[in-house]
C-alpha positions in Angstrom: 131.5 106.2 44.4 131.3 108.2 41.6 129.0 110.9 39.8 126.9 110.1 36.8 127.1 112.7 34.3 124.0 114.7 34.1 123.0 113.4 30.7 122.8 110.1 31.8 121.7 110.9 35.0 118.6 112.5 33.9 117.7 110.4 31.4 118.2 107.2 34.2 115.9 109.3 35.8 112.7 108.6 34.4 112.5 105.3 35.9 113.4 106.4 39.4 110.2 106.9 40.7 109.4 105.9 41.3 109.2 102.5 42.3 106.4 102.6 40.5 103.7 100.4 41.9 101.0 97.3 40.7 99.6 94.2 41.9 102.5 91.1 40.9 101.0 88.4 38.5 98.8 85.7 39.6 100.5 83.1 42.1 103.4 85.4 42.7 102.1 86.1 47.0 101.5 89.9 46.2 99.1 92.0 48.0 95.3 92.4 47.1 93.5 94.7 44.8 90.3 96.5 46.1 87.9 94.2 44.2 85.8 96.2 41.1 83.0 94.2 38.8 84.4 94.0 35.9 83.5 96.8 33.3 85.6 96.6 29.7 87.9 99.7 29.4 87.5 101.1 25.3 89.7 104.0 25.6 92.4 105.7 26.9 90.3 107.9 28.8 88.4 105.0 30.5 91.2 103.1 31.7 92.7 106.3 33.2 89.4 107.4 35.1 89.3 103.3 36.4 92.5 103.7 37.5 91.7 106.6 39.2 88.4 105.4 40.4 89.8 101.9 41.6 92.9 103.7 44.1 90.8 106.7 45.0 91.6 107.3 48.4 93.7 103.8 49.3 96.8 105.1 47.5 100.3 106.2 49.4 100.6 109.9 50.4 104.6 109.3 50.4 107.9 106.8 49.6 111.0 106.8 50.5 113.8 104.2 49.5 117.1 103.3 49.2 117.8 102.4 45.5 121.1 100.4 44.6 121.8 100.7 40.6 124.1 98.6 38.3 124.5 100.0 35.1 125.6 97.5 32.2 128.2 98.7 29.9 127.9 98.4 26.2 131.6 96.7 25.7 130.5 94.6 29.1 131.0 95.0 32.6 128.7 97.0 35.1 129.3 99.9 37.6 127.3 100.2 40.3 125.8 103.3 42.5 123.8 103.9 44.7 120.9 106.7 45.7 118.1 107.8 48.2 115.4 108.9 47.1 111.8 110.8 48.7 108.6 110.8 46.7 105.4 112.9 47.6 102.1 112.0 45.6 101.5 114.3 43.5 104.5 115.2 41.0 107.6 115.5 43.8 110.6 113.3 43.6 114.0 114.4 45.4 116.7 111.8 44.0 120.3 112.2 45.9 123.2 110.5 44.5 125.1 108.9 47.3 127.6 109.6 49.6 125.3 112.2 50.4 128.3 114.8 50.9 128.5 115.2 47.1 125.6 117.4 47.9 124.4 116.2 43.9 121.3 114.7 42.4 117.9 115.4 40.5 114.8 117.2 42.1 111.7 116.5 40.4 108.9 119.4 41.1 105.1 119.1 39.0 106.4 119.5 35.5 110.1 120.9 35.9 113.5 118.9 36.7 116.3 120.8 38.6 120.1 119.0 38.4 122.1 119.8 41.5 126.3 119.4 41.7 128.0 119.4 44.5 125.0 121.6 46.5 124.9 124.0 42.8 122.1 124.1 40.7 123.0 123.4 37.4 119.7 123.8 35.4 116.0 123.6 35.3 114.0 122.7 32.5 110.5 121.5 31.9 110.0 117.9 32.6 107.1 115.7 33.2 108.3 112.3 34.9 106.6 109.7 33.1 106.8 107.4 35.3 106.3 109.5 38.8 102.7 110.4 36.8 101.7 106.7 35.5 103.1 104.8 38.4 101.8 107.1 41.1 100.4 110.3 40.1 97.3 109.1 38.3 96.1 107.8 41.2 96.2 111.0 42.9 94.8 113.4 40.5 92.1 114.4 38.4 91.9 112.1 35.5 91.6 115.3 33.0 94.9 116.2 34.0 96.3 113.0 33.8 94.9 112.9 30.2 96.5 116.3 29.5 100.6 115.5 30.8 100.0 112.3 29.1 99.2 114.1 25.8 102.2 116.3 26.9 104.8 112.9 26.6 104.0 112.8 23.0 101.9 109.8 23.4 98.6 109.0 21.3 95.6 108.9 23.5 93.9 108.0 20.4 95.4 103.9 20.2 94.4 102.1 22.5 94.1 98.2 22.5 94.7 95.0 24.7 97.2 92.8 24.6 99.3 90.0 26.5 102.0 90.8 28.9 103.9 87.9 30.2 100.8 85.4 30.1 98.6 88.9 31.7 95.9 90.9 29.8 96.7 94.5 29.6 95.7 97.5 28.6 97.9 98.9 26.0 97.7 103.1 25.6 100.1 104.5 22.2 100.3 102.4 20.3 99.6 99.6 17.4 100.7 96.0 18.1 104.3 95.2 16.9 105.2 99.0 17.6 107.9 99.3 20.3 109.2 102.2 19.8 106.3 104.8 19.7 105.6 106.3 23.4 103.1 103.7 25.1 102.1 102.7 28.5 100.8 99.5 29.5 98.4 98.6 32.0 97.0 95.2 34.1 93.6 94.6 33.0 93.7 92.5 36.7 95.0 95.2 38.8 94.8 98.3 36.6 98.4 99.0 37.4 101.4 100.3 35.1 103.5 97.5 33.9 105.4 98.7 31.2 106.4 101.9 30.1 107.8 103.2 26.5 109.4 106.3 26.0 110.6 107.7 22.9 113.2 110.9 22.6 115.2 112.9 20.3 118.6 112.0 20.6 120.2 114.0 17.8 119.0 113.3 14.4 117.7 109.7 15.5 115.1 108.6 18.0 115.6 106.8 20.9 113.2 104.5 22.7 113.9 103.6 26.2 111.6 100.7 27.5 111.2 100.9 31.5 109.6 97.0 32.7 108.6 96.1 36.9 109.4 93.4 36.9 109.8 92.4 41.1 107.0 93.6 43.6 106.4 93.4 47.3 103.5 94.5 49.8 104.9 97.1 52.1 102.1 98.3 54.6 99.6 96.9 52.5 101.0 99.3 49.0 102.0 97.1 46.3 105.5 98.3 45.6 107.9 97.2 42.7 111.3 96.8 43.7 113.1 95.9 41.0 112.9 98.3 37.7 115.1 97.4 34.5 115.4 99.9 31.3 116.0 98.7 28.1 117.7 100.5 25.5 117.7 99.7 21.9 116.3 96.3 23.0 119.2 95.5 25.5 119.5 96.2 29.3 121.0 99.3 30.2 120.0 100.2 34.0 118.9 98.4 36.5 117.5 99.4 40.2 117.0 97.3 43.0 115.1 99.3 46.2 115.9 98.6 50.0 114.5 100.3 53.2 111.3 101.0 51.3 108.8 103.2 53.6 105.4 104.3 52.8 103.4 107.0 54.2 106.4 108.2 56.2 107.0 112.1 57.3 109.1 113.6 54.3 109.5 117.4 55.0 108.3 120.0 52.5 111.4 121.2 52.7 113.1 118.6 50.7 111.7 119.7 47.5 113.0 123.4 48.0 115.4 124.1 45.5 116.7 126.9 47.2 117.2 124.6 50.2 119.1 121.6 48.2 122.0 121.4 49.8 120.8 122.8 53.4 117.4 120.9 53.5 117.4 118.5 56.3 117.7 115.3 55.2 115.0 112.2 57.3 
């Protein structure tokens, strides 16, 4: 199986949290949401001290998963990968690209990203995972300093609106309606969960907006989990992860997040 280059790798990256988690729309048999009276949320800063407020002590401590990618090619076809990846709440993600005896993948540490080949450290550079913060983060940590990384991304606390996603009030945090390219997030009004996700990069002389949408949730020990992520890129599918074997709450070892132990860390 092979390697994705470390462009693409990091970039596919930002979705890998994470399986970023939220209650699944009406009808759909997900899990409950502790039950809040209904307040309306006027700004950014609001919705991310609710969201805080409403998960406050009932969110997962750790993940782990098994995530099987298909990447679709531009001229058509797919190629497929596979990776395991270990999450601690807050801000640590350890990504290994499988067979395992590459030694390669991403480690995600607070606010820098470190790219390992073949059990070599390549780089490290400072990184905020967008979706490691708004998918699980957020829930974990003070809402000033959710406020601040999110000011960090480049997005505009200062827009905020609702709108309809897929038949579902949201919260939207970045932007005006009919923008889809400006960094936003988007959040359940019902469950005060992340749905959506918009990130827009520098890619050369151009930008580039890569849309990240949950779009297939399950209840695993009582955690709403998403299980199926799919990124977008200039409005077409690009990347697609499916997760298996998903664990919460789980012993991950600090160790695993050692950079100087990458390729000697034990693995679970």
């Amino acid at each position: 199986m092979r390697i994705m280059s470390r462009r693409f790798a990091t970039s596919v990256l930002l979705l890998a949290a994470v399986a970023c988690a939220r209650r699944p729309a009406e009808g759909t048999g997900g899990p409950p949401v502790p039950a809040t009276r209904e307040l309306p949320v006027t700004s950014a800063r609001e919705l991310v001290e609710r969201m805080r407020e409403r998960y406050d002590g009932k969110w997962f401590r750790t993940l782990t998963f098994l995530q099987n990618n298909t990447l679709y090619k531009r001229g058509g076809g797919e190629d497929r990968s596979q990776w395991m990846e270990y999450m601690s709440v807050p801000g640590r993600l350890r990504i290994e690209y499988l067979p395992a005896a590459n030694k390669s993948g991403v480690l995600f540490v607070n606010d820098t990203v470190y790219t390992f080949v073949n059990g070599k450290r390549m780089d490290a550079r400072k990184r905020i995972h967008p979706l490691l913060l708004l998918g699980a983060d957020v829930y974990a940590i003070p809402p000033e300093r959710t406020l601040g990384q999110l000011d960090s991304l480049g997005i505009d606390l200062g827009k905020f609106r609702e709108g309809d996603w897929e038949g579902r009030r949201t919260y939207v945090v970045g932007a005006d309606a009919g923008d889809s390219t400006s960094s936003q997030f988007w959040v359940s009004a019902d469950s005060l969960l992340v749905v959506r996700v918009v990130e827009s990069q520098a890619a050369g002389a151009r930008k580039v907006a890569t849309d990240y949408r949950f779009n297939k949730y399950v209840d695993v020990g009582g955690f709403p989990i998403a299980i199926e992520i799919l990124m977008l890129r200039d409005g077409r599918p690009l990347f697609k992860e499916e997760y298996a074997d998903v664990k919460v709450n789980v012993d991950v070892p600090e160790a695993l997040f050692d950079t100087s132990r990458w390729a000697s860390g034990p693995t679970p």
